[in-house]
C-alpha positions in Angstrom: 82.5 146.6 207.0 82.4 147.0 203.3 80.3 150.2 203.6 82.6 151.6 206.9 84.0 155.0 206.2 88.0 153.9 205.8 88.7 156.6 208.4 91.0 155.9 211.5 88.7 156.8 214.2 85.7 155.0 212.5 88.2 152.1 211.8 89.0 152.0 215.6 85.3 152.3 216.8 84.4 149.5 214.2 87.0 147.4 215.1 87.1 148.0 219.0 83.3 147.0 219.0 84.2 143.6 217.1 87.0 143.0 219.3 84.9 143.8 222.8 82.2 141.3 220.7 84.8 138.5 220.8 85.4 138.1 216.8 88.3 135.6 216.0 89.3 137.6 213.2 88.0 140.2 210.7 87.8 139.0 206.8 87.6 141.9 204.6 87.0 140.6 201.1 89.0 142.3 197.6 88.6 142.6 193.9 86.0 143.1 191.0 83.2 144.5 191.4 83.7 145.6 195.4 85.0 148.6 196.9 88.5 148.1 197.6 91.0 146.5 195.6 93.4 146.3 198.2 93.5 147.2 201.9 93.2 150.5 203.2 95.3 151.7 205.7 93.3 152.9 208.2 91.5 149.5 208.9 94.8 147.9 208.8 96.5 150.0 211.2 93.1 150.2 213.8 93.5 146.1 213.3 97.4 146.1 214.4 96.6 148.6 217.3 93.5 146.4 218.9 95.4 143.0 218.1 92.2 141.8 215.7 93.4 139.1 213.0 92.6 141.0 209.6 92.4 138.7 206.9 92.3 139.3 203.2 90.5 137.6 200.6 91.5 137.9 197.0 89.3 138.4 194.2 89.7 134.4 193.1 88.4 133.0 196.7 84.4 133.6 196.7 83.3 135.1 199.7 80.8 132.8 200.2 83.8 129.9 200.7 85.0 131.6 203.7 81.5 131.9 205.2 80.7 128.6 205.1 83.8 127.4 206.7 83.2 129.1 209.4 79.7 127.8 209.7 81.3 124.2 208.7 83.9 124.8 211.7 81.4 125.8 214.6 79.2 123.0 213.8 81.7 120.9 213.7 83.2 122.1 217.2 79.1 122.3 218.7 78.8 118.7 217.6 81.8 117.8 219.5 80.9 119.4 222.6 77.5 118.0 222.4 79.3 114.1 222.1 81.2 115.0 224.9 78.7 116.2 227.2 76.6 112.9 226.2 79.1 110.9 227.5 79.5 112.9 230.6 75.9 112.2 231.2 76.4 109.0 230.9 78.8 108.7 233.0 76.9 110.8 235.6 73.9 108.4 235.3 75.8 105.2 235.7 77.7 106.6 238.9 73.9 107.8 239.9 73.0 104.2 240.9 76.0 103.4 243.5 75.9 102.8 247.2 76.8 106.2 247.3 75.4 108.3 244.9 76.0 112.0 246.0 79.8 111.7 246.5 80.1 109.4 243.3 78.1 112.2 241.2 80.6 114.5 242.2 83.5 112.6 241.5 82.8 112.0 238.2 81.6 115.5 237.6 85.1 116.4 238.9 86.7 114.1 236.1 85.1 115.5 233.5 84.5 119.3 234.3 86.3 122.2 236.3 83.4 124.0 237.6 83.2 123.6 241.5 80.0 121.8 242.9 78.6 122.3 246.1 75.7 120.4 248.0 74.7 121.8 251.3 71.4 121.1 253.0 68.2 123.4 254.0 70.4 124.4 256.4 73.8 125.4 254.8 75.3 122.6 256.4 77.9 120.7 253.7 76.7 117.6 252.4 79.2 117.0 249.8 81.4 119.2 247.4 83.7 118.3 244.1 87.1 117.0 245.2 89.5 119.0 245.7 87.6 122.4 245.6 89.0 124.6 247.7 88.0 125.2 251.1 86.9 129.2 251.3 85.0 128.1 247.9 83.1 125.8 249.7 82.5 128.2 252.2 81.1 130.8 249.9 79.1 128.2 248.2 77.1 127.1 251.6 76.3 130.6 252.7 75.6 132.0 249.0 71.7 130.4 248.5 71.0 132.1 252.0 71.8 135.5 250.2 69.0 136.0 248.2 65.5 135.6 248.0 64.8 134.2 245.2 66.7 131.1 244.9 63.5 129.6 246.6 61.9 129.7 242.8 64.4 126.7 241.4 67.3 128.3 240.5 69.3 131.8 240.7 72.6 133.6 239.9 73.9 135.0 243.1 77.2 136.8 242.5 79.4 134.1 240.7 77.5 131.1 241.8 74.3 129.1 240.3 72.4 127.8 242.8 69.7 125.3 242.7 66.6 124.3 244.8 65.7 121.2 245.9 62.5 120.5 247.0 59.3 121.7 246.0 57.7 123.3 249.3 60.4 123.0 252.2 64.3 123.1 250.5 65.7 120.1 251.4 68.9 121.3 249.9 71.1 123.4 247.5 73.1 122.5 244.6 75.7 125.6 244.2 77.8 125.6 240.7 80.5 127.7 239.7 78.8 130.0 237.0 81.9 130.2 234.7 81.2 126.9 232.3 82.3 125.9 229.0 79.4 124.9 226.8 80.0 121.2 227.5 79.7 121.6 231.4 76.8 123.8 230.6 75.1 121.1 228.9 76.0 118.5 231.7 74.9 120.4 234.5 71.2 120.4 233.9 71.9 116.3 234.3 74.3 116.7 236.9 71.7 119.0 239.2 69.0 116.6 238.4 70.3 113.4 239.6 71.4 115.1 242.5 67.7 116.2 243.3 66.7 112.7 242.8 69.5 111.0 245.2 68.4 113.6 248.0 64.5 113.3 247.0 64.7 109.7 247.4 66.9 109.9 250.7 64.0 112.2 252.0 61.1 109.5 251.0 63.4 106.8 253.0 63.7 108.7 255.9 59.9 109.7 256.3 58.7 106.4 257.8 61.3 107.2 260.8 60.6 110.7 261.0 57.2 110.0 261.2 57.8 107.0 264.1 60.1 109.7 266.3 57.3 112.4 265.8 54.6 110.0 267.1 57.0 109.3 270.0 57.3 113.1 270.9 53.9 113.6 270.7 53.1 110.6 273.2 56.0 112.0 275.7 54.2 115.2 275.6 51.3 113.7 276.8 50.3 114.8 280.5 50.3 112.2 283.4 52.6 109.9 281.3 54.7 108.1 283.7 58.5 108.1 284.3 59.2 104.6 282.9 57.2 104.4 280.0 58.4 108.0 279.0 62.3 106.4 279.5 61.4 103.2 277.7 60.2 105.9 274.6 63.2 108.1 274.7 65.2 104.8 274.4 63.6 103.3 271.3 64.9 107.6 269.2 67.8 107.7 270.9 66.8 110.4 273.1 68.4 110.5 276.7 
């Protein structure tokens, strides 16, 4: 800003730019050897008007002080975020080894995050959701992966949802996340989706021996001249009347 032409309109294109950028504040530094000695009006009035913190620093503070605070204070507050979302993650993983992994998963998730989670199946039928999300949420979440074409690829941003695949050739499911996370959730969620994916992999694996027994039953009731009892004593062994 030191070479910004200390005219109101530039002032409020400057600082309106800043301000739509998400700046905390705008340091403007004074003294020897720069170009202002004190602060000129135009900035500090286009500052008051769009609500931007203006600070001042004085010829005695080096510039370079104030920049690496800042630094200093974001890596500080990254670190922090990062800790936090290792802990989440370990949390997730413990939880991921219960009797009941998928509801587990997203209780803890619940605990620790306010983004909504959604699982429905291939189908858009709901397997399991965050307690305590609300009910037309859920809604929205099971229909939204059947709204666009490519969530098939992994993953996709349809409207304010993220929605995952799983499954590799046929989905076997879909993990559907708010969009709207905080850089600790955002760090999580790559965990969060993944142990999900395993939970409903592995359910799929366990389930393939009986799917593969009923499917060899169909196949021998469709077989012509098969008679009445032995097709009654198969249905009974699925379940099937």
């Amino acid at each position: 800003g030191l070479l910004l032409p200390m005219k109101l309109p530039e002032c409020r294109a400057y600082i309106s730019e800043c301000a739509a950028a998400g700046v905390a504040g705008i340091a403007l530094g004074l003294g020897h050897g720069l170009p202002y000695q004190e602060c000129p009006d135009a900035l500090r009035t286009a500052a008051e008007e769009l609500a931007v913190p203006l600070l001042m620093v004085p010829d005695e503070t080096p510039f370079i002080a104030i920049t690496k605070w800042v630094f200093a204070t974001i890596a500080a507050q990254e670190r922090k975020d990062l800790q936090t979302a290792m802990e989440i993650n370990r949390r997730l993983t413990a939880v991921a080894t219960s009797s009941a992994p998928l509801p587990a998963l997203l209780s803890a998730w619940s605990e620790s995050s306010g983004t909504p989670c959604v699982v429905c199946d291939g189908r858009g039928r709901l397997m399991a959701a965050t307690p305590g999300t609300d009910v037309e949420v859920v809604e929205r979440a099971c229909r939204t992966p059947f709204h666009s074409p490519t969530v098939s690829g992994g993953w996709s941003m349809v409207g304010d949802f993220e929605v995952h695949t799983v499954g590799a050739q046929v989905p076997l499911a879909y993990v559907v996340l708010g969009a709207d996370m905080d850089m600790t959730s955002r760090s999580s969620s790559t965990v969060l989706v993944s142990l999900i994916a395993l939970d409903i992999e592995r359910r799929n694996l366990s389930d393939q021996p009986e799917r593969r027994r009923r499917g060899q039953v169909l196949a021998q009731l469709l077989r012509p001249g098969i008679k009445r009892e032995r097709a009654q004593h198969l249905a009974d062994s699925v379940g099937m009347t």
